[in-house]
Short mmCIF file of the C-alpha atoms (twelve columns), coordinates in Angstrom:
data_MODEL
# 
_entry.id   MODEL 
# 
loop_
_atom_site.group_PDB 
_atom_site.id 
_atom_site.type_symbol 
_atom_site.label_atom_id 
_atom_site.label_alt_id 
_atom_site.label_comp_id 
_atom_site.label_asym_id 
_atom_site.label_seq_id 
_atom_site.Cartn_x 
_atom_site.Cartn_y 
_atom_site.Cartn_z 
_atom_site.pdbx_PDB_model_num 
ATOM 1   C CA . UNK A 1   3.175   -14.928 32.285  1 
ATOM 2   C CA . UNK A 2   0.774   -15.058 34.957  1 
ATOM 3   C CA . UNK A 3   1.966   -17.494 38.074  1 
ATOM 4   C CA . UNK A 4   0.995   -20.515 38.392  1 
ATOM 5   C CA . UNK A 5   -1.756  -19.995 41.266  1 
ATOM 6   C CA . UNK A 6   -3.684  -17.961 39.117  1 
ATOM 7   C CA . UNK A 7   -3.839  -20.102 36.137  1 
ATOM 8   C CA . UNK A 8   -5.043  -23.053 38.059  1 
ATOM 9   C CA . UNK A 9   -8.712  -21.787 38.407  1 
ATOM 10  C CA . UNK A 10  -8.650  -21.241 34.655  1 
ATOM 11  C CA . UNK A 11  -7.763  -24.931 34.286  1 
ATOM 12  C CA . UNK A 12  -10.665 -25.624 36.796  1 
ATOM 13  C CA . UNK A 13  -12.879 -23.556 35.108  1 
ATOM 14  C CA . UNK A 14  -12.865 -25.323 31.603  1 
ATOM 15  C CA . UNK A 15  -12.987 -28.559 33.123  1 
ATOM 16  C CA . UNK A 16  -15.560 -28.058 35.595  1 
ATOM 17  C CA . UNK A 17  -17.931 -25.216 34.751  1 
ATOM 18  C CA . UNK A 18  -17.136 -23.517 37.473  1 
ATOM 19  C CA . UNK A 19  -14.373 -20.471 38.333  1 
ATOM 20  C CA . UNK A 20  -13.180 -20.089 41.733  1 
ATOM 21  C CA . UNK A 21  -10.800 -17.288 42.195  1 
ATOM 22  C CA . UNK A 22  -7.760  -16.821 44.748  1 
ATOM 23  C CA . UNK A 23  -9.463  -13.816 46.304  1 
ATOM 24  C CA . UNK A 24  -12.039 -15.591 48.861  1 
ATOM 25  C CA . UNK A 25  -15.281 -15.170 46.852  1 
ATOM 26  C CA . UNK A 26  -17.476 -18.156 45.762  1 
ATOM 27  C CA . UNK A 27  -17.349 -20.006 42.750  1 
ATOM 28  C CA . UNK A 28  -19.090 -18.380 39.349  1 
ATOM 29  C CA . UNK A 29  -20.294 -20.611 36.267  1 
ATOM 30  C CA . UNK A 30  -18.556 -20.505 33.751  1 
ATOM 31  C CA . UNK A 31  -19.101 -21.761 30.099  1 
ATOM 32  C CA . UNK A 32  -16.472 -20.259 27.658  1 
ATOM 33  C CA . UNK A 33  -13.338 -20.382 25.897  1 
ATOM 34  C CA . UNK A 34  -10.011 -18.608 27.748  1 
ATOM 35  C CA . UNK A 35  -8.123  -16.683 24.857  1 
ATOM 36  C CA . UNK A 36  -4.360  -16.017 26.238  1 
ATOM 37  C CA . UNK A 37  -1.248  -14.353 23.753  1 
ATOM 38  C CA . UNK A 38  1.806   -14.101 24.005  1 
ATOM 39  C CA . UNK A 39  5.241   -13.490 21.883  1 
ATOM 40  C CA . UNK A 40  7.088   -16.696 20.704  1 
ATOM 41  C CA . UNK A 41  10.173  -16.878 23.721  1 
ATOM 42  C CA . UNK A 42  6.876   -16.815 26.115  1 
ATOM 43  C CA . UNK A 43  5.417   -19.636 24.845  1 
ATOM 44  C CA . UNK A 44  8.593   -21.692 24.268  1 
ATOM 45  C CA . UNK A 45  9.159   -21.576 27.726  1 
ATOM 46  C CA . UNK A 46  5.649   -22.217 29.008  1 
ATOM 47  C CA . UNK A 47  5.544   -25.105 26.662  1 
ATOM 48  C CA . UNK A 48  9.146   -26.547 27.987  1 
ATOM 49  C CA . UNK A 49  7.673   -26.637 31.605  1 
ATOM 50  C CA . UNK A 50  6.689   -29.725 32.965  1 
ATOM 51  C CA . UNK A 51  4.054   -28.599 35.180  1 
ATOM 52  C CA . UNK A 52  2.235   -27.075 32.759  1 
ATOM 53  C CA . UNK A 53  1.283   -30.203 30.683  1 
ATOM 54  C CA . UNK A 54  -2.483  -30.268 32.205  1 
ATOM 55  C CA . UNK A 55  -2.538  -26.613 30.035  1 
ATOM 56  C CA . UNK A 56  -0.782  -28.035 27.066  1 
ATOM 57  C CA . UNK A 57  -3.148  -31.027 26.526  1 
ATOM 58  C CA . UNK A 58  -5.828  -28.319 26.453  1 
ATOM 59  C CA . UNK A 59  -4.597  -25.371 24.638  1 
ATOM 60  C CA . UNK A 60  -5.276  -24.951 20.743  1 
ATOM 61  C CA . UNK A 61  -2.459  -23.079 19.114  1 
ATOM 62  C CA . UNK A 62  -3.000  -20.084 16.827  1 
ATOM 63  C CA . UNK A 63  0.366   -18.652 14.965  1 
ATOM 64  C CA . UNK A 64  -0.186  -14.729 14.659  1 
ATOM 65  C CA . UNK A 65  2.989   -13.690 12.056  1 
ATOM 66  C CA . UNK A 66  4.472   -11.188 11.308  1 
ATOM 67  C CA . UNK A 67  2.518   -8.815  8.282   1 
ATOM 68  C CA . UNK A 68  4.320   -10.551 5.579   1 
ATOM 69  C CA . UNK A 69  2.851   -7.874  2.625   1 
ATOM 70  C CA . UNK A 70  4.559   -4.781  2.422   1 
ATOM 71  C CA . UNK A 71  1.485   -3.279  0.925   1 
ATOM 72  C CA . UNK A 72  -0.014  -3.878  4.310   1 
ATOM 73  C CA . UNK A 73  3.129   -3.324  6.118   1 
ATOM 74  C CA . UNK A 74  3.058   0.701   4.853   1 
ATOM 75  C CA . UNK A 75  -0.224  1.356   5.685   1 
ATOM 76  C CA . UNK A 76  0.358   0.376   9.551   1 
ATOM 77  C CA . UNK A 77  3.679   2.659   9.490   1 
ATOM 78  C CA . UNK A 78  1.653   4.976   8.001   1 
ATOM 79  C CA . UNK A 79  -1.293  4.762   10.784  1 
ATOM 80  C CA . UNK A 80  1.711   4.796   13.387  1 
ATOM 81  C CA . UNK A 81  2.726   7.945   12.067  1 
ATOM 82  C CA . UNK A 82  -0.478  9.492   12.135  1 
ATOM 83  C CA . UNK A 83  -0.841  9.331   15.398  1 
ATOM 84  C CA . UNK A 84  2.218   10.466  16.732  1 
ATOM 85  C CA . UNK A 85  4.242   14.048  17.012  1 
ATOM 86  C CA . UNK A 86  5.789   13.323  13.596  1 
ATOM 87  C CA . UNK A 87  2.024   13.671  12.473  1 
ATOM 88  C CA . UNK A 88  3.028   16.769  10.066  1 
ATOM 89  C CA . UNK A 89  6.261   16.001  9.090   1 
ATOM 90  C CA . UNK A 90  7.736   15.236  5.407   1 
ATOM 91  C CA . UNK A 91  8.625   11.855  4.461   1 
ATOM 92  C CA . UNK A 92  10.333  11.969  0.957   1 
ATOM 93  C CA . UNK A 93  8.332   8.793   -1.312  1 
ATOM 94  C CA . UNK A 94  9.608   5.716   -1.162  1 
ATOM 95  C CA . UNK A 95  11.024  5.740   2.257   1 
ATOM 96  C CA . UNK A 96  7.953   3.693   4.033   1 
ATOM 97  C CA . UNK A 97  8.273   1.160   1.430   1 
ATOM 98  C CA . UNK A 98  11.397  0.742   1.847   1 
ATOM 99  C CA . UNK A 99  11.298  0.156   5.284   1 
ATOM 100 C CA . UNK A 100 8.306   -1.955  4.886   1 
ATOM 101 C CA . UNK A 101 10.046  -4.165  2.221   1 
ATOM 102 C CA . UNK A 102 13.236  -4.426  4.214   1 
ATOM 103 C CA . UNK A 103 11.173  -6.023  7.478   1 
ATOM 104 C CA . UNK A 104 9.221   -8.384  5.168   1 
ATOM 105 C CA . UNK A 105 12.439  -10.109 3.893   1 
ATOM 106 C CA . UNK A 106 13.482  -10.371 7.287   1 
ATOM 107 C CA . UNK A 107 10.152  -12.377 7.916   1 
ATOM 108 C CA . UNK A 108 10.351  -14.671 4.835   1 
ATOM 109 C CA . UNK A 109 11.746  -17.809 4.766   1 
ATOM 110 C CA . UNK A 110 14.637  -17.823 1.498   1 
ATOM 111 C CA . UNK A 111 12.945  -19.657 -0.962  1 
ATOM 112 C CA . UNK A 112 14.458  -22.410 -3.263  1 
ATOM 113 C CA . UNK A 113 15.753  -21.849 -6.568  1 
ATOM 114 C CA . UNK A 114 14.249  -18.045 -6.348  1 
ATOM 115 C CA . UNK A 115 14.546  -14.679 -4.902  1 
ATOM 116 C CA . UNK A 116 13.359  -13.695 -1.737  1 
ATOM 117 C CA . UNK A 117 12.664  -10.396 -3.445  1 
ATOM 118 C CA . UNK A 118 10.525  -11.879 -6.225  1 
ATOM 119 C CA . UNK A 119 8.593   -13.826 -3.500  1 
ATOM 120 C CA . UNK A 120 8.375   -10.691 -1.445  1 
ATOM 121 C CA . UNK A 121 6.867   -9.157  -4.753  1 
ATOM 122 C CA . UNK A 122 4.646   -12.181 -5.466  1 
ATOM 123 C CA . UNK A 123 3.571   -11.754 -1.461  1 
ATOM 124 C CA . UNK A 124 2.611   -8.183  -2.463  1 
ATOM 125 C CA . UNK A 125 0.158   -9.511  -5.599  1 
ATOM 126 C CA . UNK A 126 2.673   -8.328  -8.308  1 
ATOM 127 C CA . UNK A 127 2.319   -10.557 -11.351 1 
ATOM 128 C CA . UNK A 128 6.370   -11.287 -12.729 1 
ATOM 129 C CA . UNK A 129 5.610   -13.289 -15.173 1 
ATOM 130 C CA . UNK A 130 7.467   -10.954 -17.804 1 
ATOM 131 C CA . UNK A 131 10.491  -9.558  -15.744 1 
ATOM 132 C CA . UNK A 132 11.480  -13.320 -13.181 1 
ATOM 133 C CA . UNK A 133 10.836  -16.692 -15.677 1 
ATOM 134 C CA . UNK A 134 12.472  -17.771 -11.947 1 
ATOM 135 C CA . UNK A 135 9.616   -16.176 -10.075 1 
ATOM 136 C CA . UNK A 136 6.921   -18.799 -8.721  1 
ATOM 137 C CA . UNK A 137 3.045   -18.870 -7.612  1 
ATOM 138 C CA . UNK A 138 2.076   -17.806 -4.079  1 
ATOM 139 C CA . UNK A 139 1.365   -21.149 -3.398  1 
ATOM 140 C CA . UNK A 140 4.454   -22.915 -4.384  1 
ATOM 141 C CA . UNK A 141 6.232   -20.250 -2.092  1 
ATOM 142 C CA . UNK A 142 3.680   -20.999 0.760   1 
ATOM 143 C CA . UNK A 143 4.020   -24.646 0.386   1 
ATOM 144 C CA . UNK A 144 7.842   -24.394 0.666   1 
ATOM 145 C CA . UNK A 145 7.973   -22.276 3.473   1 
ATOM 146 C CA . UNK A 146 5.893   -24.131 5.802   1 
ATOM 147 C CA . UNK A 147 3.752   -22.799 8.651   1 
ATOM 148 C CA . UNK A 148 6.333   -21.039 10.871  1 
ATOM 149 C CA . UNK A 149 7.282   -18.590 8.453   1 
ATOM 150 C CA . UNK A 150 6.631   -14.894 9.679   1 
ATOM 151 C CA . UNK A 151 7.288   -15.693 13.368  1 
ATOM 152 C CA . UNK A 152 10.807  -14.405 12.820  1 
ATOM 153 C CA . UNK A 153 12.395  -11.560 12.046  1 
ATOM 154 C CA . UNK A 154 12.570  -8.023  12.596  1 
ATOM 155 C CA . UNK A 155 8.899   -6.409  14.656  1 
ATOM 156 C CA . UNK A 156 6.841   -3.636  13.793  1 
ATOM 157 C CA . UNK A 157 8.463   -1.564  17.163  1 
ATOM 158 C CA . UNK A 158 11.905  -1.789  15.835  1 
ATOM 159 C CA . UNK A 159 10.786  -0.729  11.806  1 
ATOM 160 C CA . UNK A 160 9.173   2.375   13.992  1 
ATOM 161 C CA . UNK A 161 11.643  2.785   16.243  1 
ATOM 162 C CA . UNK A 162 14.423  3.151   13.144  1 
ATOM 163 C CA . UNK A 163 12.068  5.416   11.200  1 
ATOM 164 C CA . UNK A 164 11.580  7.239   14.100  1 
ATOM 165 C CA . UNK A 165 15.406  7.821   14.041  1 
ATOM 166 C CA . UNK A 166 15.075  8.690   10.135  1 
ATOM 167 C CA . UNK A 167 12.606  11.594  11.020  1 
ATOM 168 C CA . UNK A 168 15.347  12.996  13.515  1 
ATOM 169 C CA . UNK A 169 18.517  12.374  11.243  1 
ATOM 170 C CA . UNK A 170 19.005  15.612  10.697  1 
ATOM 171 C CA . UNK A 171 19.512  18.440  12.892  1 
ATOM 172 C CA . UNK A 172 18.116  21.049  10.429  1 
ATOM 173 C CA . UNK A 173 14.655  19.900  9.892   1 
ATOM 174 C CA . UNK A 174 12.201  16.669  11.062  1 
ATOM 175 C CA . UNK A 175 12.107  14.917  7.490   1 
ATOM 176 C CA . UNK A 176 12.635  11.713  6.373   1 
ATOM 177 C CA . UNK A 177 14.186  9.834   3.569   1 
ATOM 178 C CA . UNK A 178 15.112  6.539   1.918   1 
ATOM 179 C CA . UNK A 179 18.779  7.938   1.620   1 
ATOM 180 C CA . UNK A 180 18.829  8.276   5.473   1 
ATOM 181 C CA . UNK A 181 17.012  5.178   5.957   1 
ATOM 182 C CA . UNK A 182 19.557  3.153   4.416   1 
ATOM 183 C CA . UNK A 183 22.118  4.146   6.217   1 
ATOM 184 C CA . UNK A 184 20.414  4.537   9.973   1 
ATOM 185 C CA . UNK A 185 19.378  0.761   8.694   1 
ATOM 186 C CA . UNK A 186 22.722  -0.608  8.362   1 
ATOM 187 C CA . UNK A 187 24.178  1.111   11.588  1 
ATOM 188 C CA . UNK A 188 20.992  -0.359  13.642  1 
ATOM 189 C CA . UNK A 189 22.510  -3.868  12.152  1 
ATOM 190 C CA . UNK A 190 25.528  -3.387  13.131  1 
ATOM 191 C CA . UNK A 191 24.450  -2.313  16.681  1 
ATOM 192 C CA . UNK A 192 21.332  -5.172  17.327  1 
ATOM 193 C CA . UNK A 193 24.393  -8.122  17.318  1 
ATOM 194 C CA . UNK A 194 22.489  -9.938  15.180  1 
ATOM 195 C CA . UNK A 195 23.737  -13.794 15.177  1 
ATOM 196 C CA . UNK A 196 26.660  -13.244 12.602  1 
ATOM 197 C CA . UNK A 197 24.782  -15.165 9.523   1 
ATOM 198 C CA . UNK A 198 21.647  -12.870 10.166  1 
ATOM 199 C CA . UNK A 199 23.252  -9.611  10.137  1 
ATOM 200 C CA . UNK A 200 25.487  -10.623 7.098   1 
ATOM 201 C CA . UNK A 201 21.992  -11.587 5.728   1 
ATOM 202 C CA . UNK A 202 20.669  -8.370  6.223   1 
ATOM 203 C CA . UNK A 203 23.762  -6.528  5.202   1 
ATOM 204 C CA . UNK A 204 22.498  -8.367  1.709   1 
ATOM 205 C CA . UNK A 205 19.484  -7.362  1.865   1 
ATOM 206 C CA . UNK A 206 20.004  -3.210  2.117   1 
ATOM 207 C CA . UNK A 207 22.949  -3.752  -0.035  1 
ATOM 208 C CA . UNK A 208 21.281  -5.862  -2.832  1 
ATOM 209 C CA . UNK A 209 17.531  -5.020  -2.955  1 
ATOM 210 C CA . UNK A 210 16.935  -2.041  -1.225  1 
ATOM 211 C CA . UNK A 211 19.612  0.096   -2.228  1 
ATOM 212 C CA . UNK A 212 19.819  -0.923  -5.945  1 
ATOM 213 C CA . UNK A 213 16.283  -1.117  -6.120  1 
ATOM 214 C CA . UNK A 214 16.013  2.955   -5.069  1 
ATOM 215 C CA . UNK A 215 18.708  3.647   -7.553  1 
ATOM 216 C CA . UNK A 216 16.831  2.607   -10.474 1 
ATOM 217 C CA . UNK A 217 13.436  4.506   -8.670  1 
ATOM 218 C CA . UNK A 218 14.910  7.812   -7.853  1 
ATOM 219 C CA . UNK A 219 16.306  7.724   -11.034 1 
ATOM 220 C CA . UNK A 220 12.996  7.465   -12.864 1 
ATOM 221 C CA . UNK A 221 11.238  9.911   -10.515 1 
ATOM 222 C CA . UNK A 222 13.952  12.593  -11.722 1 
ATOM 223 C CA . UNK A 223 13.586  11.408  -15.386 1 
ATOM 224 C CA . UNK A 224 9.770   12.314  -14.996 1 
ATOM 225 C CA . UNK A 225 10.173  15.776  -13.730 1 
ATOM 226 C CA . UNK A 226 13.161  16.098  -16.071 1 
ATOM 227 C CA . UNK A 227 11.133  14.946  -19.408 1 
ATOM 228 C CA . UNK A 228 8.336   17.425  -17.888 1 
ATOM 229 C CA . UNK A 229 10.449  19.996  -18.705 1 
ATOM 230 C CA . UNK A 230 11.413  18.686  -22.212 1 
ATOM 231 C CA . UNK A 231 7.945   17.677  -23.488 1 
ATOM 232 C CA . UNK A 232 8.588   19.904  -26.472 1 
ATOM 233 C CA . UNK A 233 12.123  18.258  -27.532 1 
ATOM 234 C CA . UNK A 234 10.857  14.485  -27.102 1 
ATOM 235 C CA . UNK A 235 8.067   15.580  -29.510 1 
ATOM 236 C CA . UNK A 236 10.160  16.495  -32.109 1 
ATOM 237 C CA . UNK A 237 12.778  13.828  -31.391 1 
ATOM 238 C CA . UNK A 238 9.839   11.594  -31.789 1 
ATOM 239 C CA . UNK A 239 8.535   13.109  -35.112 1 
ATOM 240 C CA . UNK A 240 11.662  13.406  -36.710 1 
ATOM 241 C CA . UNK A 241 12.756  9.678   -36.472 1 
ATOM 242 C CA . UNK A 242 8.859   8.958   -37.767 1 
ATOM 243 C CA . UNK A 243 9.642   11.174  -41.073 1 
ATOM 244 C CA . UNK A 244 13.511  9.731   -41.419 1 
ATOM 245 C CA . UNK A 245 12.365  6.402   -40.766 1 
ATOM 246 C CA . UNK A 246 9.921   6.529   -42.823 1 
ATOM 247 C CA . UNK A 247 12.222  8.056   -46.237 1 
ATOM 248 C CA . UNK A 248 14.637  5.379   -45.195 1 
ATOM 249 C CA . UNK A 249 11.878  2.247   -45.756 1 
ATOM 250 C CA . UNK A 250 11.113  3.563   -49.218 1 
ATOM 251 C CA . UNK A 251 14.539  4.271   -50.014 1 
ATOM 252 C CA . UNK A 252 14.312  7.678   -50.506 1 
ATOM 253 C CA . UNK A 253 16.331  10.931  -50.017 1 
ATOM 254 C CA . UNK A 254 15.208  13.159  -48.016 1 
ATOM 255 C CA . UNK A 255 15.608  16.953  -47.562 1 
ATOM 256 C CA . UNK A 256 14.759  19.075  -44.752 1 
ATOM 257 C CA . UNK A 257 12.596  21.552  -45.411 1 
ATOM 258 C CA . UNK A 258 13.985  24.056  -42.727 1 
ATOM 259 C CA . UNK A 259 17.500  23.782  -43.691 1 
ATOM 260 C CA . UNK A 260 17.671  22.299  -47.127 1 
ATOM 261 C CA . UNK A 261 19.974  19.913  -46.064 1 
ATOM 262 C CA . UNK A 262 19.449  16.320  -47.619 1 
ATOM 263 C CA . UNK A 263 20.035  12.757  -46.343 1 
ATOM 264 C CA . UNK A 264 20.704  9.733   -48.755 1 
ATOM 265 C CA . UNK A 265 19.993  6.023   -47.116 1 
ATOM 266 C CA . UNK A 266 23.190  5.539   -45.352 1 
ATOM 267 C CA . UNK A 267 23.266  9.058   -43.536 1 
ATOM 268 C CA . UNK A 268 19.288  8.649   -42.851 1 
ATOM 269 C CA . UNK A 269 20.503  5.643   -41.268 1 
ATOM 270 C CA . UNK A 270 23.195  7.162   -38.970 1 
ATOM 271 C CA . UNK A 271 20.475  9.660   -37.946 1 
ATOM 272 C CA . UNK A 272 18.305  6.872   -37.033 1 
ATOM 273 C CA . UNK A 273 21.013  4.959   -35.359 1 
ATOM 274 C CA . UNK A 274 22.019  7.819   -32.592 1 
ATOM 275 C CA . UNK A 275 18.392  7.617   -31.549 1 
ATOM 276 C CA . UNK A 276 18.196  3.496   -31.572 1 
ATOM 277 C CA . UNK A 277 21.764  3.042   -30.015 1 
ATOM 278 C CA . UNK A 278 21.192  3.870   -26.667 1 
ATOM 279 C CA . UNK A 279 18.093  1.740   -25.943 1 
ATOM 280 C CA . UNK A 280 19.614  -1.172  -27.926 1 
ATOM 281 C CA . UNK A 281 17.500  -1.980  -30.444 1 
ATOM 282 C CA . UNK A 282 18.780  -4.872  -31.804 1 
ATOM 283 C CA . UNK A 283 16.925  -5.095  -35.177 1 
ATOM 284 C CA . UNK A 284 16.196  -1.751  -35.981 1 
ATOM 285 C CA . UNK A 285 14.660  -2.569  -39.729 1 
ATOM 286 C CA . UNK A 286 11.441  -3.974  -37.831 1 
ATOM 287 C CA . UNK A 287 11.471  -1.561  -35.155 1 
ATOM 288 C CA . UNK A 288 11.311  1.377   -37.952 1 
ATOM 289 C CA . UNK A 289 8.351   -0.284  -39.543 1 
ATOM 290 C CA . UNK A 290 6.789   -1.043  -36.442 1 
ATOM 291 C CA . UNK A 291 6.817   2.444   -35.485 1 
ATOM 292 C CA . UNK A 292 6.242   3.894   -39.357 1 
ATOM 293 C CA . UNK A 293 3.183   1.260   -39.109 1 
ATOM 294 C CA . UNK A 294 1.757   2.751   -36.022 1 
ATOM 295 C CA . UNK A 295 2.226   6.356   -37.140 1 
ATOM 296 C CA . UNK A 296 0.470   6.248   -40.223 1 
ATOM 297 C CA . UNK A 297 -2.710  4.040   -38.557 1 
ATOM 298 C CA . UNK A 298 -2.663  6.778   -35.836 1 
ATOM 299 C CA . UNK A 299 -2.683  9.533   -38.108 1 
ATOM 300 C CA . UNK A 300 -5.549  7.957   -40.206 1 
ATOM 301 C CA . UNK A 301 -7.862  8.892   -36.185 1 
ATOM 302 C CA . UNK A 302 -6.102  11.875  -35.526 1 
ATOM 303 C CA . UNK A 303 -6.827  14.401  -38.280 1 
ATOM 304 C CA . UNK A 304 -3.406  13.592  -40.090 1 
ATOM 305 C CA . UNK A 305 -1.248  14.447  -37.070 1 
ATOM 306 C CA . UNK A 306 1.400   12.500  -35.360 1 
ATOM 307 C CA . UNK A 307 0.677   10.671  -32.384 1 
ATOM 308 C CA . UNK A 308 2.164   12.559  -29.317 1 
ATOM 309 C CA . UNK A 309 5.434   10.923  -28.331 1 
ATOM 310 C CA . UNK A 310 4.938   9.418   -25.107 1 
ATOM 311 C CA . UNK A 311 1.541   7.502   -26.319 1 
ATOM 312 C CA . UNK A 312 3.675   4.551   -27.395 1 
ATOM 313 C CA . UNK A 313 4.981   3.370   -24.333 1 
ATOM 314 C CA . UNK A 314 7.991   1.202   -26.571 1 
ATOM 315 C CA . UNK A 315 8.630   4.413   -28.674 1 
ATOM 316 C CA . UNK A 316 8.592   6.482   -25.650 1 
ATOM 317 C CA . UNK A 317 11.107  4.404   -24.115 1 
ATOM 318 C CA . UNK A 318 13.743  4.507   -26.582 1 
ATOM 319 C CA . UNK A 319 13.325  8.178   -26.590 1 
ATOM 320 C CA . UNK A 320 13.905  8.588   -23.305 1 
ATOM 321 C CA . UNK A 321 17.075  6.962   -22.805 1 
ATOM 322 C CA . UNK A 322 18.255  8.772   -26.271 1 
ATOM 323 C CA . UNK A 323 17.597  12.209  -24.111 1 
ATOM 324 C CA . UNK A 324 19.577  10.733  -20.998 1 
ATOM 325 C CA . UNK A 325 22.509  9.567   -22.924 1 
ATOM 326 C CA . UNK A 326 23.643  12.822  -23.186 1 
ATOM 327 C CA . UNK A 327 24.442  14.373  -19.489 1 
ATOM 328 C CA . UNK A 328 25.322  17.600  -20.865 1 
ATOM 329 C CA . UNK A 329 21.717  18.280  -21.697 1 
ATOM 330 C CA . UNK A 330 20.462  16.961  -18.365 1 
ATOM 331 C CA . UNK A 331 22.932  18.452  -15.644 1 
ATOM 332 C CA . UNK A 332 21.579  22.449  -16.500 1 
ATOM 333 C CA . UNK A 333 17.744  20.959  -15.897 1 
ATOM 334 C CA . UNK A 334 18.293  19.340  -12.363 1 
ATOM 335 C CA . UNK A 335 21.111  21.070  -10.886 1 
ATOM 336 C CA . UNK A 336 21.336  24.744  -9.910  1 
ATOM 337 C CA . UNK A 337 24.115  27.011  -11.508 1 
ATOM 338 C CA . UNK A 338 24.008  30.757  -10.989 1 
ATOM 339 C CA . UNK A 339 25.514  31.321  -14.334 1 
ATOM 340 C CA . UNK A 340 22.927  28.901  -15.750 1 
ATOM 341 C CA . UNK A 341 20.574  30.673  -19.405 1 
ATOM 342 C CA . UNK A 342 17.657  32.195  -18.645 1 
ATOM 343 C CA . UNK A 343 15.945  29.247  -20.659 1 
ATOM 344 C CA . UNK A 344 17.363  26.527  -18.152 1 
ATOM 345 C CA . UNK A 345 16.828  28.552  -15.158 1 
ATOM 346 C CA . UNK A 346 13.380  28.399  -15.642 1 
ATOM 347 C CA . UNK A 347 13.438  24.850  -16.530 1 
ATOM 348 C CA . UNK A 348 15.367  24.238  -13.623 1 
ATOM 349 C CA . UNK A 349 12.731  26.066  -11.317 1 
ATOM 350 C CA . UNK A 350 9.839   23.766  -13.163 1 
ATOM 351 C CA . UNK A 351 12.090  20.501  -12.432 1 
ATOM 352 C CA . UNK A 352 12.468  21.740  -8.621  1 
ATOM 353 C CA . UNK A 353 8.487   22.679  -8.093  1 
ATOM 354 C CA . UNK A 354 7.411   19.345  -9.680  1 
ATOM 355 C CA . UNK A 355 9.869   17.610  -7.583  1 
ATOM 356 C CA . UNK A 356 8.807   19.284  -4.478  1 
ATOM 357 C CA . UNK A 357 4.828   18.382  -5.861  1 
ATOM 358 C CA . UNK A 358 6.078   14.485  -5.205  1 
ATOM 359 C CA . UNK A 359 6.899   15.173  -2.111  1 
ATOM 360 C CA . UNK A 360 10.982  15.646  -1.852  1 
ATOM 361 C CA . UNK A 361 12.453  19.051  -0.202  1 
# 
């Protein structure tokens, strides 16, 4: 940036030993290396000028990307934020991260035959080996992309300046969220007149990834407070398909001691079914011995009791998507109703405190 008179003595200096300024004082020795930065249109420009090819046969170029792991983009937001006015303010989970992921796939260069989000993940340290067969090594994705990647894209100041708009989103309170964040995201898009293939790009990216992507974690941060609430019922969910499952591998008919009501095979099965159903277990005769198996070896270290139900994560799974397949059940728990029981009022107050614990309002 400098002009051109006072870059000459620098060019002097490394040749000859010797530094003579433009301000009418002597020459100083000098024996060192001249470390200059600047952003990427700088350079481009400096390097396009003719006269400054006695500096270009002498300069040794370090590339400075962008952060290109969102792990590492979060905590600089987060440093950002401490040390600002919004110091004190909430910020709902999730929404850094999202912000962080959506300037890394700005950064990355699309990879081939793969998803920029898997490579962002792969970036990150994730191991996808069992959710992306498509997924490929950090290497292979470094290889591909070559050496400019990360000296494009959207900076630091602009992911700070748009969650710096998040914070002030609403005129009630200084809060953010990823909710807001997607949508102050797509309007700063729209606005930045983006080349048209970027911004459609981009469009993909909040649309695709970042949107779905909160779906799916939202939805299992209300599941946890939810299943908080309905420890209990998944326990006996969980012990009842044991004991049915169980009768119905040693074809035998089973009656319930609390009711007296019995079960042959086929209507053991049904009851097993409208547990298995909704997590699609696809061949439930080894799944019910899989389970009965681990039962009865758990019980064997556990004083003859049942394991409790969440201990088996594949078990656990299955259960909860059997308690979430029914709305009915889950609408009293996380939404208010003034006419609501006394029973899910107070589970409704539990869901709301341990959701407010995470960190939402």
């Amino acid at each position: 940036k400098a002009p051109i008179k006072v870059l000459h003595p620098l060019l002097t200096a490394t040749q000859e030993g010797n530094f003579k300024g433009t301000e009418g004082f002597g020459a100083i020795p000098f024996d060192g290396i001249v470390m200059a930065h600047s952003n990427e249109s700088e350079w481009k420009a400096f390097k396009n000028n003719k006269n400054n090819e006695a500096f270009l046969d002498r300069i040794y170029i370090v590339k400075v990307p962008y952060c290109l792991r969102v792990t590492e983009e979060v905590k600089i937001y987060d440093k950002l934020l401490r040390n600002s006015s919004l110091k004190d303010a909430v910020c709902a989970p999730g929404t850094l991260k999202m912000m962080a992921q959506f300037a890394v796939l700005t950064r990355l260069k699309e990879p081939e035959n793969s998803s920029i989000f898997s490579k962002m993940l792969i970036y990150d340290g994730e191991n996808l080996k069992d959710t992306d067969p498509k997924a490929k090594s950090f290497q292979e994705y470094r290889d591909y992309a070559g050496v400019d990647e990360g000296m494009t894209g959207i900076s630091t100041r602009f992911a700070f300046k748009i969650l710096s708009k998040v914070f002030n989103f609403d005129s009630t309170e200084v809060a953010a969220n990823p909710v807001h964040l997607l949508y102050v995201l797509e309007q700063a898009v729209s606005r930045e007149q983006f080349p048209p293939e970027t911004e459609q790009k981009y469009y993909s990216y909040i649309k695709e990834y970042l949107a779905q992507r909160y779906v799916e974690f939202i939805g299992k941060e209300i599941q946890t407070a939810y299943l908080e609430s309905y420890s209990e019922y998944g326990q006996n969910i969980f012990d009842r398909y044991v004991t049915f499952a169980d009768f119905w591998i040693q074809d035998q008919e089973f009656r319930d001691p609390d009711t007296g009501e019995s079960f042959n095979r086929d209507s053991l099965n049904s009851e097993l079914e409208k547990i298995e159903k909704p997590a699609g277990i696809s061949n439930p005769k080894d799944f019910r011995n899989e389970i009965v198996n681990f039962v009865l070896r758990t019980r064997a270290h556990n004083n003859g009791k049942n394991p409790a139900w969440t201990g088996y994560e594949k078990f656990r799974t299955v259960i909860e998507k059997k308690m979430f397949s029914n709305t009915e059940e889950l609408l009293p728990v996380i939404s208010f109703n003034a006419k609501a029981s006394a029973d899910d009022a107070h589970k409704h107050k539990e869901f709301v405190e341990r959701m407010v614990a995470k960190g939402y309002t």
